[in-house]
C-alpha positions as CSV (number, residue, x, y, z in Angstrom):
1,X,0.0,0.0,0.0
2,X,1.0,3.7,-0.9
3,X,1.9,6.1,1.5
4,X,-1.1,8.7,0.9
5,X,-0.4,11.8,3.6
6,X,2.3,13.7,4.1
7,X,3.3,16.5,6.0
8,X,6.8,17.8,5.3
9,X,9.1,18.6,2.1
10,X,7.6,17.0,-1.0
11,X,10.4,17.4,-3.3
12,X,11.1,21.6,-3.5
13,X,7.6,22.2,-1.7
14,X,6.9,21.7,1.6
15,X,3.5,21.5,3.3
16,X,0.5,19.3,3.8
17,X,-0.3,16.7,1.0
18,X,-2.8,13.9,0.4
19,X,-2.4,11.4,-2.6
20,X,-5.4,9.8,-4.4
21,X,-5.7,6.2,-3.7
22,X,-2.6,3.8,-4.9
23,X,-0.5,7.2,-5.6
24,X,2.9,7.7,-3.5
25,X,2.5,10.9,-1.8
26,X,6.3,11.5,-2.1
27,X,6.1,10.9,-5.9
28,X,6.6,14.1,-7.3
29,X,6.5,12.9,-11.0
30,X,2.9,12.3,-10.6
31,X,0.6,14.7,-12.2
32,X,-3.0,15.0,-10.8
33,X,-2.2,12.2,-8.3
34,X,-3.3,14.9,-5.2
35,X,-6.7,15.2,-3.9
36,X,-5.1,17.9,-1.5
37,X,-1.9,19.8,-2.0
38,X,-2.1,23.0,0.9
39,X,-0.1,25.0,-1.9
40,X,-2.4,24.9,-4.2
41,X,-4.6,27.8,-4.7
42,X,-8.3,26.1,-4.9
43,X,-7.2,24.0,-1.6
44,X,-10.5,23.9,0.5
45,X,-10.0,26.1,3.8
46,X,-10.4,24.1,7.7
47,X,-13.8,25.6,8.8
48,X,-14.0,23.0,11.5
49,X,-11.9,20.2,13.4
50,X,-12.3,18.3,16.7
51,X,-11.9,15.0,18.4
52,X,-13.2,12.7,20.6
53,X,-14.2,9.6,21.9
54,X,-16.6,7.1,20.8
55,X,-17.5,4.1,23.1
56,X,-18.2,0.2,21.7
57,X,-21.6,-0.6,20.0
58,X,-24.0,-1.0,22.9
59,X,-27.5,0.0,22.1
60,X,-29.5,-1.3,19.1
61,X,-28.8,-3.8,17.0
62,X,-26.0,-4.7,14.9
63,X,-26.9,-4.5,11.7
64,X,-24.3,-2.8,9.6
65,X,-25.6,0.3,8.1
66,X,-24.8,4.1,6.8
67,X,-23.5,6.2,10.2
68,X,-26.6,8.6,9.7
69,X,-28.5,5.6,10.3
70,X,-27.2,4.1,13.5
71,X,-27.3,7.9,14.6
72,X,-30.7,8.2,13.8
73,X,-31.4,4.8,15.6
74,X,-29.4,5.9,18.9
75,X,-28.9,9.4,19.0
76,X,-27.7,9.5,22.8
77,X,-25.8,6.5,22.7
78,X,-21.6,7.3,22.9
79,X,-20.7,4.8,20.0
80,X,-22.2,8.3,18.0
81,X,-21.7,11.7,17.1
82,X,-22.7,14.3,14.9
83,X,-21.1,17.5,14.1
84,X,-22.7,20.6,12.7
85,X,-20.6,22.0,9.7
86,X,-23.0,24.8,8.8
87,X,-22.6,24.4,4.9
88,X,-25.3,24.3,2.5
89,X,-23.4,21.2,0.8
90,X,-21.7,18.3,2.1
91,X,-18.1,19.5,2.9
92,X,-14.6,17.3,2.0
93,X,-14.2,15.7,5.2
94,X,-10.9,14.1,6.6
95,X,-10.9,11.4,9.5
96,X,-8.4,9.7,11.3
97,X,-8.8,6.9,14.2
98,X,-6.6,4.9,16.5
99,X,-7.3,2.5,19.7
100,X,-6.0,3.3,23.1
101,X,-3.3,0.8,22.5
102,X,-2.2,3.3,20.0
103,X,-2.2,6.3,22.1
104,X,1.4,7.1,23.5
105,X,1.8,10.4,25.8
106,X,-2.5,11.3,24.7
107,X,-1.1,11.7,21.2
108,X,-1.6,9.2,18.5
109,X,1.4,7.3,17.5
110,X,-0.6,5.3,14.9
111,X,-3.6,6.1,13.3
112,X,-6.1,4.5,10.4
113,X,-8.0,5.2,7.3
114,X,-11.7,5.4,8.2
115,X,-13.4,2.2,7.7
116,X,-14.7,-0.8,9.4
117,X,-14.9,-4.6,9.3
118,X,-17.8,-6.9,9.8
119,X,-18.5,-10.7,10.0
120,X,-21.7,-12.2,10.7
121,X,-22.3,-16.2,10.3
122,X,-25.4,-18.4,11.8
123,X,-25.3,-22.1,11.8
124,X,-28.5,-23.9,12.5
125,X,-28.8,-27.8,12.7
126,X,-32.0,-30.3,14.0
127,X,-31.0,-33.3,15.7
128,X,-33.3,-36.3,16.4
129,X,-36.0,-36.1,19.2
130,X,-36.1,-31.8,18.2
131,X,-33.5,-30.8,20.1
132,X,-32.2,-27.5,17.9
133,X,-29.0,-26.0,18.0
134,X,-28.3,-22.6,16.8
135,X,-24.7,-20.8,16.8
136,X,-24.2,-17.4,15.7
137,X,-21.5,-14.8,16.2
138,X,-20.8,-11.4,14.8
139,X,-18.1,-9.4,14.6
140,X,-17.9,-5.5,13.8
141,X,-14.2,-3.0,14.2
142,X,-14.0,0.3,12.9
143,X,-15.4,3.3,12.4
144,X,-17.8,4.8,9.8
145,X,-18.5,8.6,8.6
146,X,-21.1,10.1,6.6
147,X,-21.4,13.8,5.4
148,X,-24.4,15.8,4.2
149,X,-25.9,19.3,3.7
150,X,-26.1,19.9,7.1
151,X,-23.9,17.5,9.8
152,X,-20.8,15.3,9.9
153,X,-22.3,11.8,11.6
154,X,-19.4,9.2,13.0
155,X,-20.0,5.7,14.3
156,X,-18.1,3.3,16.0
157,X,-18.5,-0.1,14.6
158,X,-16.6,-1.7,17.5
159,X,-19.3,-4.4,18.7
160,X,-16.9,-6.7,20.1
161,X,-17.6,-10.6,19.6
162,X,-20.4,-12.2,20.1
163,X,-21.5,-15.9,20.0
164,X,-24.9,-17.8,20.8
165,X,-24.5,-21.0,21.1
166,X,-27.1,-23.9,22.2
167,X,-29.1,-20.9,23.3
168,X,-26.7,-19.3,26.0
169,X,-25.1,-15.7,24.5
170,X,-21.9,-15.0,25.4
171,X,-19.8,-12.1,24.7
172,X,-16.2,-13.3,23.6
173,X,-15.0,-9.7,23.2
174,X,-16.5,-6.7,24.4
175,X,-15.2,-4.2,21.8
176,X,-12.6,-1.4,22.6
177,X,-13.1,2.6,22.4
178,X,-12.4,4.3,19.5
179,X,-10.1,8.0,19.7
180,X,-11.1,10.2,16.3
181,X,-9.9,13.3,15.1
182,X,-11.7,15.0,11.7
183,X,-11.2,17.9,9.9
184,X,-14.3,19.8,7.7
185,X,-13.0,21.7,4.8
186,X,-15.4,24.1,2.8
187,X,-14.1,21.9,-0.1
188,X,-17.1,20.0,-2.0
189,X,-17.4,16.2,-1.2
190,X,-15.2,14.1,-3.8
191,X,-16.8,11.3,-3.0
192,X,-13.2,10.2,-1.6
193,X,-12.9,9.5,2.3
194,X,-9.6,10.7,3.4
């Protein structure tokens, strides 16, 4: 995978760049390969950042859908925020995330794309006399964003493990909370999630 941010000396410039996807930020032979490039002229302006903690998937179910949506479904749960931006459009957002493990001295020694990972799987079998036996876990890390006219929504997708076997639920991993950081932009929405 490409490096895609840098903050530095990119070849005789030096300031804050972001590559598209599968460009090396440092690659200063690519042309058009920035989606931002803080010496550029038509680089959006910051018009709002912040950061914050969002707590494991508690409330609701699990089901795996937009972060306006899980808002929506549990406005005053913490695995959920949303940010006013106070655009008429939806802005070019930038998100960054990292666990506590990550965390050295409150500041963030490693940090990840936005994005999440799920994994649901049921198994159902009938046995002889109709005993039933039913196993199903799910899975969910990660974080999700959505932007629109009005608000920035975030969503923590950590749900932890669990399992339900034979009947008895069991939670095999409770889900850890998640540290974000985001920055609005009064750029227009690419449709890219930096």
């Amino acid at each position: 995978m490409t490096g895609r941010v840098l903050l530095g000396n990119r070849g005789s410039e030096y300031g804050l760049f972001v590559s598209r996807p599968n460009v090396d930020v440092t690659s200063t032979s690519a042309t058009g390969g920035m989606a931002f490039d803080s010496n550029v002229l038509e680089t959006p302006r910051v018009v709002g950042y912040g950061q914050g903690i969002l707590s494991p998937r508690t409330t609701g179910d699990l089901t795996y859908s937009e972060a306006k949506a899980i808002y929506t479904g549990a406005s005053s749960a913490s695995h959920v925020v949303r940010v006013s931006h106070g655009l008429s459009y939806a802005p070019l957002i930038f998100v960054r995330w990292s666990y506590g493990g990550d965390l050295s001295s409150s500041k963030a020694a490693r940090t990840y794309n936005m994005g999440h990972v799920s994994s649901q799987y049921s198994v159902h079998q009938f046995a002889f006399g109709g005993a039933f036996y039913y196993v199903n876990s799910t899975i969910g890390m990660g974080i999700k964003a959505e932007v629109d006219t009005s608000y920035l929504y975030l969503a923590s997708m950590e749900s932890g493990a669990q399992d339900n076997s034979f009947g008895t639920t069991s939670n095999k991993y409770n889900g850890v909370n998640i540290y974000y950081a985001y920055v609005i932009t009064d750029g227009a929405d690419k449709g890219v999630f930096l």
